[in-house]
C-alpha positions as CSV (number, residue, x, y, z in Angstrom):
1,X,28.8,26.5,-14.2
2,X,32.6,25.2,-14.1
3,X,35.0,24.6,-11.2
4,X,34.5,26.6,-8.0
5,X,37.7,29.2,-8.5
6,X,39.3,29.7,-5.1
7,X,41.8,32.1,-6.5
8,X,39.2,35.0,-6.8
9,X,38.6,34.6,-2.7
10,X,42.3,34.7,-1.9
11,X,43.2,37.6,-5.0
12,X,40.7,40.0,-3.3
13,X,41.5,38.9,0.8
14,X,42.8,42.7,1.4
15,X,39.1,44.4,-0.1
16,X,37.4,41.9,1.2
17,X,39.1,42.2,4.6
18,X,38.0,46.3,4.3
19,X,34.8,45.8,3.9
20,X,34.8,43.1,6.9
21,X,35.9,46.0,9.2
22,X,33.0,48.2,8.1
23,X,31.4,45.8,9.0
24,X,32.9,44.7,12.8
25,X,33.0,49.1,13.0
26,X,29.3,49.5,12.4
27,X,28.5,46.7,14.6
28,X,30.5,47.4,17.5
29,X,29.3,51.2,17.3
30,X,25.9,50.0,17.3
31,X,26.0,48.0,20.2
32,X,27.9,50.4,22.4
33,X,25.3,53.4,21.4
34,X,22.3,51.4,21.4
35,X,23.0,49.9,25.0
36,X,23.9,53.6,26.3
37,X,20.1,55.0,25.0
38,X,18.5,51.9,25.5
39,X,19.4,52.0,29.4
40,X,18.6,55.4,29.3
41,X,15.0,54.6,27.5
42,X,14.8,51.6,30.1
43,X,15.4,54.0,32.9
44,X,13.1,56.1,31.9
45,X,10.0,53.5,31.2
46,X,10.8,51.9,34.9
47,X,11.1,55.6,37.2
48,X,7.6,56.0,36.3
49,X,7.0,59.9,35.6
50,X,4.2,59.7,33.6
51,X,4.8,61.9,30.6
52,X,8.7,60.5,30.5
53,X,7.7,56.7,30.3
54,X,4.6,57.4,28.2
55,X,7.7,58.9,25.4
56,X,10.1,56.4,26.0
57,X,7.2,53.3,26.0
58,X,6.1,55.5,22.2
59,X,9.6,55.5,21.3
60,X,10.3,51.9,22.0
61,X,6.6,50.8,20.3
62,X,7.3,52.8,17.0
63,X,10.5,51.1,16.2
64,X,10.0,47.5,17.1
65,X,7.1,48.1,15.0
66,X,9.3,49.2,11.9
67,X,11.0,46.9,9.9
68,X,14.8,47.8,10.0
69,X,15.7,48.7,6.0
70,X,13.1,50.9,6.3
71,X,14.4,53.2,9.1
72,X,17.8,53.1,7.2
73,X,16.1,54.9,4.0
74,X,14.7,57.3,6.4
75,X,17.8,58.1,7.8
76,X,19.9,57.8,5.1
77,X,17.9,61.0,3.2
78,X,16.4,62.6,6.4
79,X,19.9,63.1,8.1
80,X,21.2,65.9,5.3
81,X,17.8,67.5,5.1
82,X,17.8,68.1,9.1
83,X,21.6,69.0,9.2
84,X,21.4,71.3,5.8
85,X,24.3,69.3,4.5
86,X,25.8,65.6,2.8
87,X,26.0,63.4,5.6
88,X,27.9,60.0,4.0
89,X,26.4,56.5,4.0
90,X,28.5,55.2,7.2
91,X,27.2,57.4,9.5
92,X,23.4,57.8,8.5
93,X,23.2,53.9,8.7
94,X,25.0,54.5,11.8
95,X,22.4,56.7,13.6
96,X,19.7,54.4,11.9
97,X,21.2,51.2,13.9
98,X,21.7,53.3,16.7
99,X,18.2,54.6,17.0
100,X,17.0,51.0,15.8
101,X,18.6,48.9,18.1
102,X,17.7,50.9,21.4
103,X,14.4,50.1,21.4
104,X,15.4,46.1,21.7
105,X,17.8,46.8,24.3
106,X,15.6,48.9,26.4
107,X,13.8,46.0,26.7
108,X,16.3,43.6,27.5
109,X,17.4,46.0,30.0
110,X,14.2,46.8,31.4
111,X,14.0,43.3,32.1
112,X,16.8,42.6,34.0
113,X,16.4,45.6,36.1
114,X,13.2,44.3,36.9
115,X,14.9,40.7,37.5
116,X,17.2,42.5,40.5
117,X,15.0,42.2,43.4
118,X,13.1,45.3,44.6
119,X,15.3,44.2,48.3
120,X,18.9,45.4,46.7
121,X,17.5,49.4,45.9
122,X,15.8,49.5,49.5
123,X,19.4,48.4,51.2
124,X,20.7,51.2,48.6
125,X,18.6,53.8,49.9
126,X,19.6,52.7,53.4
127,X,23.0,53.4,53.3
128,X,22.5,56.6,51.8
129,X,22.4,56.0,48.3
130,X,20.5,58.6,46.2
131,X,18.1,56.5,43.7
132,X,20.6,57.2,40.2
133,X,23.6,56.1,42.8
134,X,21.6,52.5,43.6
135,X,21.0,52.0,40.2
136,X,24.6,52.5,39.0
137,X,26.8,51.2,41.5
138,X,24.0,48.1,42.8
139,X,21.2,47.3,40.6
140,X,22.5,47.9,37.1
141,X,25.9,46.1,37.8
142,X,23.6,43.2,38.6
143,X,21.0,43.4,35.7
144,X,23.6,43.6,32.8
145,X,25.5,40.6,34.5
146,X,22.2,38.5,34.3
147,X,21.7,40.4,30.5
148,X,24.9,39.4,29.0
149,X,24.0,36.1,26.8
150,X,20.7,38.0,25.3
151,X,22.8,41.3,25.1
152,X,25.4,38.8,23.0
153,X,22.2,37.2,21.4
154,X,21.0,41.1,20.2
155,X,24.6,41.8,19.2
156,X,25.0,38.6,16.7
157,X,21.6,39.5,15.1
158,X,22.8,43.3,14.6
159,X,26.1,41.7,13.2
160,X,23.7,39.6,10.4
161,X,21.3,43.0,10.1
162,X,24.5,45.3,9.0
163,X,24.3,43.4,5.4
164,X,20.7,45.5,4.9
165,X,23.2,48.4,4.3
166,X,23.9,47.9,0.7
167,X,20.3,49.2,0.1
168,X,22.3,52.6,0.8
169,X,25.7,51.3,-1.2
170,X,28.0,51.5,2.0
171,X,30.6,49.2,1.4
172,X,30.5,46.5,3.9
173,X,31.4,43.0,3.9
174,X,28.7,41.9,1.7
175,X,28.5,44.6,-0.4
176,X,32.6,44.3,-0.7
177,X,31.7,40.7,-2.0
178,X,29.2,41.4,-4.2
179,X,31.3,44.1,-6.5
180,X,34.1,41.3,-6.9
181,X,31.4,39.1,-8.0
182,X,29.7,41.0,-10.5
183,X,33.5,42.2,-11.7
184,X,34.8,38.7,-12.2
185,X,31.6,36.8,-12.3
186,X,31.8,34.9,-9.6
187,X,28.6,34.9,-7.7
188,X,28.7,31.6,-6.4
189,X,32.7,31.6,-5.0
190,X,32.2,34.9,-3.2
191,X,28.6,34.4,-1.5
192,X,29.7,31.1,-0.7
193,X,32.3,32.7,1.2
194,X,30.2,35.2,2.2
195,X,28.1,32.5,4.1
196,X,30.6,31.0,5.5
197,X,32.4,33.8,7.5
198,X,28.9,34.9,8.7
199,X,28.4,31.5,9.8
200,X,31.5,31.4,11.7
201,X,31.5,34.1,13.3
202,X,27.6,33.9,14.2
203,X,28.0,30.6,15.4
204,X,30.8,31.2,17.4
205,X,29.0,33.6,19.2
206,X,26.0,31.6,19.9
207,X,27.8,29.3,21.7
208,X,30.3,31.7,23.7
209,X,26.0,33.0,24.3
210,X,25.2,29.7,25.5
211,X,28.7,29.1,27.9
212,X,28.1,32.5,29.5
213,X,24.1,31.3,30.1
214,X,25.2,28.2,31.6
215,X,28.1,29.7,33.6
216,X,25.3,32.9,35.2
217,X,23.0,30.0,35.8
218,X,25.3,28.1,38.0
């Protein structure tokens, strides 16, 4: 097999480094729109109008019921049919995350709303609070504190889940890794590598998870 080459790492820093902020772009995308429809979902499932939460509780069903590589092919050729024209890679896998990753967080969400107790929207409605008012200025301030480690738990496993996105050849981290490798023939160099920086940065969020969980809980 030979020596392990650390020159082809550090000779390709500035590629790899691109496709590293694909990477950070699509996750930090995801999170943001998937939190915005999954509350929205969430809201929904919890204000009890029958038809409404019988959509959003379909909605939520169908895609934790999909495996997520799958919804990316959907998306990926569905997108340009529905808007008549080429939609690029980025931006399909994009809407697939998005559309993915509500369905998680409306749970999460659902459940800490349900965590606030019932108490907090009564004194809301006392002080003349219409019922979206009490849930944006008391009870969702309060759920999303209590959410934040398993919101940071669902946003490290998104981070991982981006790496399914060479299936559409967008040019992430991994994918950035994986051309060098086949170029220069240096599988096990760049995957090692690979590895690593997940690792780091997955474990590093796992335990800034675990501070903020022991921090709420105190």
């Amino acid at each position: 097999m030979g020596e392990f080459d650390y020159s082809v790492i550090f000779d390709n820093i500035p590629f790899l480094i691109d496709g590293l902020k694909v990477t950070f772009l699509l996750t930090i995308l995801a999170v943001i729109g998937g939190m915005i429809l999954g509350t929205l979902l969430a809201l929904i499932r919890i204000a009890q109008i029958p038809v409404l939460s019988w959509i959003a509780a379909a909605y939520v069903n169908f895609f934790r019921s999909l495996p997520l590589i799958l919804v990316i092919f959907w998306l990926y050729f569905l997108v340009p049919l529905f808007l008549g024209r080429p939609v690029g890679s980025f931006y399909s896998v994009l809407i697939a995350f998005v559309l993915f990753e509500a369905a998680y967080y409306s749970e999460i969400i659902r459940a800490g709303i349900s965590s606030v107790r019932s108490g907090q929207i009564a004194a809301g409605r006392a002080i003349g609070l219409t019922y979206p008012q009490t849930m944006r200025h008391i009870v969702l301030p309060q759920a999303f504190r209590s959410m934040l480690p398993v919101l940071l738990t669902q946003a490290i496993v998104l981070f991982q889940d981006t790496s399914l996105v060479y299936v559409v050849g967008l040019k992430d981290f991994l994918v950035s890794a994986e051309l060098i490798a086949n170029r220069d023939q240096r599988l096990v160099e760049m995957f090692v590598f690979v590895a690593i920086v997940y690792f780091i940065f997955c474990f590093a969020g796992s335990l800034y998870a675990r501070h903020l969980q022991r921090k709420l809980a105190t």
